[in-house]
C-alpha positions as CSV (number, residue, x, y, z in Angstrom):
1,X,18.6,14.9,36.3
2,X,19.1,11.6,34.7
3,X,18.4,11.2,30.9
4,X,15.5,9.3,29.7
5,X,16.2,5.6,28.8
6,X,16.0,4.7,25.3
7,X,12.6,2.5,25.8
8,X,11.4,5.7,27.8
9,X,11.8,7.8,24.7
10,X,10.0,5.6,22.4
11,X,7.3,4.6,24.7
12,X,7.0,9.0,24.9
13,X,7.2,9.4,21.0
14,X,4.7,6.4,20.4
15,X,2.3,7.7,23.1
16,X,2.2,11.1,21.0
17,X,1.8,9.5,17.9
18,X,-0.8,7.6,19.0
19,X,-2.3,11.1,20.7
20,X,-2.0,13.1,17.3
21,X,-4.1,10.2,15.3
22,X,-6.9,10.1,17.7
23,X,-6.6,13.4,17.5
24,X,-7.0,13.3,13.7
25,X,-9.5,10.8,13.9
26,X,-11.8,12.8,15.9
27,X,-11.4,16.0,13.8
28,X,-12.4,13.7,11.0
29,X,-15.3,12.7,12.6
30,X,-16.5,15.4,13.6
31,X,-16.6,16.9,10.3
32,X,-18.3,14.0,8.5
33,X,-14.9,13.8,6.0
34,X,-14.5,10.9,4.3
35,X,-12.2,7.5,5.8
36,X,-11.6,9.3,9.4
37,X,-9.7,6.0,10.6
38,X,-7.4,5.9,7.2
39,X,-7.4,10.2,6.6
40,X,-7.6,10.8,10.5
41,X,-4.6,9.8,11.6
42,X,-2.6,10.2,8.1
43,X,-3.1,13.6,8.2
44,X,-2.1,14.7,11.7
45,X,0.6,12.3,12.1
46,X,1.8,14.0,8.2
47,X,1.5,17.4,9.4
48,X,3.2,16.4,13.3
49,X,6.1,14.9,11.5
50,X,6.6,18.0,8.6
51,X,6.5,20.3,12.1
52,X,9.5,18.5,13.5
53,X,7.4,17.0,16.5
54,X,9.3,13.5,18.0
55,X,7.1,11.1,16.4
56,X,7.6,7.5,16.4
57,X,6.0,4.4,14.3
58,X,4.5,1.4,16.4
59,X,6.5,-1.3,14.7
60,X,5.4,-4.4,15.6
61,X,1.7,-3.4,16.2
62,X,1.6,-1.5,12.8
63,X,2.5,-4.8,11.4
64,X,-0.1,-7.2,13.1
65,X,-2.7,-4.2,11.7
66,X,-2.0,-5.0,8.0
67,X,-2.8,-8.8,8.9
68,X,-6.4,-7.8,9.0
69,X,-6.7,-7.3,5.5
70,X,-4.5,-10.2,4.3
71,X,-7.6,-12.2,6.5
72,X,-10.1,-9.5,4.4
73,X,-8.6,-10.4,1.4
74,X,-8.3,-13.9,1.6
75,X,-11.7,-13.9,2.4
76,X,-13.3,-12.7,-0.8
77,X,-11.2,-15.6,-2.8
78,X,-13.9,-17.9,-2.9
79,X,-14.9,-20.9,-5.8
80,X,-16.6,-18.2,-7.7
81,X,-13.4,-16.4,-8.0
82,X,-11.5,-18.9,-9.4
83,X,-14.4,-18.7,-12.1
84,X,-14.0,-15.3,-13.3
85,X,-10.1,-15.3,-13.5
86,X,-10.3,-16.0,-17.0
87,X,-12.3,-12.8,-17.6
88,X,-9.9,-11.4,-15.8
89,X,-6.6,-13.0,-17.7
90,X,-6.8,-9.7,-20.8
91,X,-6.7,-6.9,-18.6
92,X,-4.0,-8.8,-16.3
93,X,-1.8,-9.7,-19.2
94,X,-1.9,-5.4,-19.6
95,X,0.3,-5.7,-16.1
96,X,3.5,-6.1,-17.9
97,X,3.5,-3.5,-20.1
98,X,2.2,-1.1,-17.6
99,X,5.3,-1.7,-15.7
100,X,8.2,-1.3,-18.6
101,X,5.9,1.3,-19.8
102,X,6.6,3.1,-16.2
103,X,10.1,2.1,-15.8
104,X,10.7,3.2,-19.8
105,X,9.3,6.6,-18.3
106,X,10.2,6.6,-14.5
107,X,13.5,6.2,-14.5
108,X,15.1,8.9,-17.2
109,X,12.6,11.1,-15.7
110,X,14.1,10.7,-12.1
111,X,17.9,10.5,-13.8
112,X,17.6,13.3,-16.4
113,X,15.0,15.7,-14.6
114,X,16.1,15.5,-10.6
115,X,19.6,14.3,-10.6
116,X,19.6,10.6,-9.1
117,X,22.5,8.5,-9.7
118,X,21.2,5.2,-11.9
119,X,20.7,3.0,-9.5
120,X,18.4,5.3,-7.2
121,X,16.4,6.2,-10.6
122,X,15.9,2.9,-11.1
123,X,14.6,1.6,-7.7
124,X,12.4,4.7,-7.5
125,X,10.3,4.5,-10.2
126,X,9.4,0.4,-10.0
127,X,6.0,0.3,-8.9
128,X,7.1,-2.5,-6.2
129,X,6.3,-2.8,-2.4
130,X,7.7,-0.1,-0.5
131,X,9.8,-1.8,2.0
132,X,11.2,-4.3,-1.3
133,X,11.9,-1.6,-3.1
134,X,14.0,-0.3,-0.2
135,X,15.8,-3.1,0.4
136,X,16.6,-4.0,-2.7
137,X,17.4,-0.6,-3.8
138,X,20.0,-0.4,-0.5
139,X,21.7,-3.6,-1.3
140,X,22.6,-2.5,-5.2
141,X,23.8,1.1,-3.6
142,X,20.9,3.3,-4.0
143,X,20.5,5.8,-1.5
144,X,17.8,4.0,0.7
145,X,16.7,7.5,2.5
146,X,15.4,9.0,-1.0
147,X,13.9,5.9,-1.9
148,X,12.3,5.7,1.6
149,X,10.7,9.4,0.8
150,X,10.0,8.6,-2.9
151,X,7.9,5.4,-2.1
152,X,6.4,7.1,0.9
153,X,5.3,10.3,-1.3
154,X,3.8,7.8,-3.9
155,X,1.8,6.0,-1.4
156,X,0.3,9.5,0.4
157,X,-0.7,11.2,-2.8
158,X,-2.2,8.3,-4.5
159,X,-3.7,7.5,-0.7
160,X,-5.0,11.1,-0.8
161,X,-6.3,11.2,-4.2
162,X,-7.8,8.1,-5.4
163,X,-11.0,8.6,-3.2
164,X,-11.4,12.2,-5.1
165,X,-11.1,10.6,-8.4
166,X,-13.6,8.1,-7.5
167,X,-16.1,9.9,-6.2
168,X,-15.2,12.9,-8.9
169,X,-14.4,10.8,-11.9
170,X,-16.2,7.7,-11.2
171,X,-19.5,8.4,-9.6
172,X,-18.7,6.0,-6.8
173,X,-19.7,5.9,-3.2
174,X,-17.1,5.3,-0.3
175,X,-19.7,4.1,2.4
176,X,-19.9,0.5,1.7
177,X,-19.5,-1.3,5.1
178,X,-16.4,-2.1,5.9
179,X,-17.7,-5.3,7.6
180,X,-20.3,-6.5,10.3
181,X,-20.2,-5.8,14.0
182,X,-18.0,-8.6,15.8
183,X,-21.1,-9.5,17.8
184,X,-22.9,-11.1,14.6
185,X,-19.9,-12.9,13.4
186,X,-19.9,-16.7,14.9
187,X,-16.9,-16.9,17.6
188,X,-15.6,-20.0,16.0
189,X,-14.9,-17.5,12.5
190,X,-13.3,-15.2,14.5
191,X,-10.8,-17.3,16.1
192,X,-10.0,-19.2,12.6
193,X,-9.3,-15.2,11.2
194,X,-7.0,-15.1,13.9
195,X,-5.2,-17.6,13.9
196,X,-4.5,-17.5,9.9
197,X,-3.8,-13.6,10.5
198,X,-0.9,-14.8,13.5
199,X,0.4,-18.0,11.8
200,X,0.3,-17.2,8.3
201,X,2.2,-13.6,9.2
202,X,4.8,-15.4,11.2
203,X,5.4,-18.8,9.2
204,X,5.3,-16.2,6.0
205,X,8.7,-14.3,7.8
206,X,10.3,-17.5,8.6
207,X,10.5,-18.9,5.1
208,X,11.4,-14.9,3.7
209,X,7.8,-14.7,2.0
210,X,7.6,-11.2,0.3
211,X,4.9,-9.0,2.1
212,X,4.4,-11.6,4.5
213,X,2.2,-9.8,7.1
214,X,-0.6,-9.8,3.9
215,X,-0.2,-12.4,1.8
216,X,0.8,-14.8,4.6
217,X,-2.9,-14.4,6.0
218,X,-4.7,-14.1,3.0
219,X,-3.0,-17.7,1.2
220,X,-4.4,-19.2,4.9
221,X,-7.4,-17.3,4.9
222,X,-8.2,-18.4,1.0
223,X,-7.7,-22.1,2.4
224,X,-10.1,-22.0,5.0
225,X,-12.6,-19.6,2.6
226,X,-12.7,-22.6,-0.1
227,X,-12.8,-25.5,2.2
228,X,-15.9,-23.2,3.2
229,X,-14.7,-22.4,7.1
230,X,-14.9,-19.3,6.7
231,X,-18.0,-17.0,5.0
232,X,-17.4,-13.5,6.0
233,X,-14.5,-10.8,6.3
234,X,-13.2,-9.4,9.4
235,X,-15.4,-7.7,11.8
236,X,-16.2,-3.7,11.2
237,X,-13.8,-3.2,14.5
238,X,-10.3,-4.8,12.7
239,X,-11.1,-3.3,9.6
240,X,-11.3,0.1,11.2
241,X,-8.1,-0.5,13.4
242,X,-5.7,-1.5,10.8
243,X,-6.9,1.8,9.1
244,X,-6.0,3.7,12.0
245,X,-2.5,1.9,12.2
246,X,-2.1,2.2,8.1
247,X,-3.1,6.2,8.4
248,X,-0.5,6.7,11.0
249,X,2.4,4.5,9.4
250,X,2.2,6.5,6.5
251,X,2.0,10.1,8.2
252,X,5.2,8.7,10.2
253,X,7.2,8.3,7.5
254,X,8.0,11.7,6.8
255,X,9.7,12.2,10.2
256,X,13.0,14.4,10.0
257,X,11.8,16.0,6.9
258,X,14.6,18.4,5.8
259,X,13.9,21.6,3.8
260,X,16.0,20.6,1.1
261,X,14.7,16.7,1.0
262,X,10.9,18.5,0.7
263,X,12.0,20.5,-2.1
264,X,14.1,18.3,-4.2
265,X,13.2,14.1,-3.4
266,X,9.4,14.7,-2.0
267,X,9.1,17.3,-4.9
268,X,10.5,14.5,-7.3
269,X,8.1,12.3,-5.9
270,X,4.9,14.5,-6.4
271,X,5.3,15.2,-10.1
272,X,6.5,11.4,-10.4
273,X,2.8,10.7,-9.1
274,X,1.7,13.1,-11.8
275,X,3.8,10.9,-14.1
276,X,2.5,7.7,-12.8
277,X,-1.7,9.1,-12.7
278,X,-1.4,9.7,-16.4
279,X,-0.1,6.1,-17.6
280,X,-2.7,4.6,-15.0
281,X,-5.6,7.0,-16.3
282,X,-5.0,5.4,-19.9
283,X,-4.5,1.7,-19.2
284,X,-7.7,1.9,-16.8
285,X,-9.0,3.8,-19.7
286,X,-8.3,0.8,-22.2
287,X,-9.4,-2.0,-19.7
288,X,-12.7,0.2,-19.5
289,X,-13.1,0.5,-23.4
290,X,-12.2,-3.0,-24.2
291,X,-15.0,-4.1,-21.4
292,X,-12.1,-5.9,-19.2
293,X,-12.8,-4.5,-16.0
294,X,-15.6,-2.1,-14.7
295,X,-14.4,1.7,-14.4
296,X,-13.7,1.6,-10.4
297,X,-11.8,-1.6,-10.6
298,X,-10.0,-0.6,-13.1
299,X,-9.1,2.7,-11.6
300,X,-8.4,0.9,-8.6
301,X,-6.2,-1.8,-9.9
302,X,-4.0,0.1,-11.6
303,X,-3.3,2.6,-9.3
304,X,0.2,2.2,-7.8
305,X,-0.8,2.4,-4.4
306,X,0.5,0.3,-1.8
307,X,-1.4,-3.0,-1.7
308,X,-2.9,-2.4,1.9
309,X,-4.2,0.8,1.1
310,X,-5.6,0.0,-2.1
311,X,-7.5,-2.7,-0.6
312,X,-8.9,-0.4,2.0
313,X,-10.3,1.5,-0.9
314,X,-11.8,-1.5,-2.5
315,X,-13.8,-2.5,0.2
316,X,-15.2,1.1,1.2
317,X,-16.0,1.3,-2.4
318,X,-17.7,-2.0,-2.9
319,X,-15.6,-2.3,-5.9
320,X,-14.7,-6.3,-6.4
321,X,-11.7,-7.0,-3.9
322,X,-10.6,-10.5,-5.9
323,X,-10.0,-8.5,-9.4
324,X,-8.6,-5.4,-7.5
325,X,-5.9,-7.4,-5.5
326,X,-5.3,-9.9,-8.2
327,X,-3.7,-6.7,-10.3
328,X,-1.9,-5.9,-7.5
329,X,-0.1,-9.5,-6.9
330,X,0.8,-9.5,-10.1
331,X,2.4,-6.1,-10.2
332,X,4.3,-7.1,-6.8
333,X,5.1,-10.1,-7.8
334,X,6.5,-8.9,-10.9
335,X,8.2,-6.1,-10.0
336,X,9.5,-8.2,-7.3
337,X,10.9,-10.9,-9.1
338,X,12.0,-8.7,-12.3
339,X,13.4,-5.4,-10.8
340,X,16.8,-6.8,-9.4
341,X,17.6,-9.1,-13.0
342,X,16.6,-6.2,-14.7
343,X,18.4,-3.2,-12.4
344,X,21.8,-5.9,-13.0
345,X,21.5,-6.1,-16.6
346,X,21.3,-2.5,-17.2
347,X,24.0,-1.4,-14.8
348,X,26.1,-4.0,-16.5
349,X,25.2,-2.3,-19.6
350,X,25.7,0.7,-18.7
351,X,29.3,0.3,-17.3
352,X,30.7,-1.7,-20.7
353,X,29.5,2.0,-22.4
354,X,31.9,3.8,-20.3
């Protein structure tokens, strides 16, 4: 008998994927539990993968899924945005500090406490995009599996969490619609969210934007939103699929789990969330006070979630997606832009001490 071709395999190990988070789905469902498309599939493709079964990620597909809410998000930035970002400029200058803050913590806590060599500590506790931090972390010589588990662990138990918090902590209610039906959105919206979602993804890659399957859609989707093309966000339907796609991406990650990776770098990456949950508890606790941001927004905008799922959270919350995803950029961006110079200087330092 003749072995199985290599696109056989994956086309097998996508087709269970895909069965275990319809699977989820339904279960979710069923049970009235909260986000069935985001929780659904996250947590049968999380507990598939940490049982060994042949999972596999749908690439390309998983991708084009995130574009829906770089349209979602460029959507909400609208003229009367651009009037409340200078309410908005005291609790985003607190981004800077909440991110040396984190790295003053993050990384003796991953060097001293779990063992990582310096340039692995360092990479894992920015608060950056996942795949950036990956990348960027591999190409100074940090061991790009942990970092791919530390990131991933940060991203499922903040995922997992933040709706308890808010509902617990913050009274809030996760049924706002996620959108209208397609069928009352006009056609000629829906093929403008398109084709900002395919051309601003694609023309993003080509000229190396960071995070370009979001923020390539939502810069071309804000265009069309102020030259007043577009009045609504994405249909009910694409919101719900790229939660389906998001909810399965991250239970993937954790394929090949070993034993000892589980207790020692997803362990370190639990009690970093810990770590992480307290600094965020008290600077949402300080925008709060000071009367910078209302409680949800706050909480939201300073969780260190990934971007996508963090604005998945902001729109089933109704909290305001513009201040929300504003934070976020500027943490990105930052953390982006800052963690290399920063990750050089230090390593430089630290070698003219030995």
């Amino acid at each position: 008998m003749s072995s199985q071709s290599p696109i056989q395999t994956a086309l097998r190990r996508k087709s269970l994927t895909f069965a275990m988070a319809i699977l989820g789905t339904a279960i979710f469902w069923a049970l009235s539990l909260p986000l069935p498309f985001l929780f659904g599939p996250m947590s049968a493709c999380l507990i598939a993968a940490l049982s060994h079964a042949p999972l596999q990620g749908f690439g390309q597909i998983s991708i084009a899924a995130r574009t829906i809410l770089g349209v979602a998000v460029g959507a909400s930035i609208t003229p009367s945005l651009f009037a409340e970002l200078p309410k908005m400029a005291a609790s985003i200058m607190l981004i800077p500090f909440f991110i040396i803050l984190i790295a003053l913590v993050g990384v003796p806590f991953f060097r001293k406490v779990w063992g990582f060599d310096d340039k692995t500590a360092f990479y894992a506790a920015m608060p950056g995009g996942l795949q950036d931090m990956i990348i960027f972390g591999t190409e100074a010589g940090a061991n790009p599996r942990t970092l791919s588990l530390i990131h991933g662990t940060r991203v499922l138990i903040i995922v997992t969490l933040a709706p308890l918090f808010l509902t617990v902590f913050y009274d809030a209610e996760l049924t706002n619609p996620v959108g209208e039906p397609a069928s009352a959105l006009p056609p000629h919206e829906l093929l403008l969210m398109v084709v900002a979602a395919i051309v601003g993804w694609k023309g993003g890659e080509k000229i190396g934007l960071f995070g370009a399957s979001i923020l390539g859609p939502m810069i071309l989707t804000a265009a069309l939103s102020l030259g007043d093309f577009i009045h609504t966000r994405p249909p009910r339907e694409a919101i719900l699929l790229a939660q389906f796609f998001i909810g399965c991406e991250i239970g993937v990650k954790f394929v090949g789990v070993t034993w000892p990776e589980l207790r020692r770098v997803v362990a370190a990456g639990v009690a970093y969330v810990v770590v992480l949950a307290v600094l965020a508890a008290g600077f949402t606790a300080v925008v709060t006070t000071l009367g910078f941001g209302r409680p949800v927004e706050a909480f939201l905008a300073f969780a260190p979630g990934g971007q996508a799922e963090m604005t998945v959270l902001a729109i089933v919350s109704g909290a305001d997606l513009g201040f929300v995803i504003t934070h976020h950029l500027t943490r990105i961006v930052l953390v982006i832009i800052g963690a290399p110079i920063v990750a050089n200087i230090l390593l430089r330092w630290s070698k003219s001490r030995e």
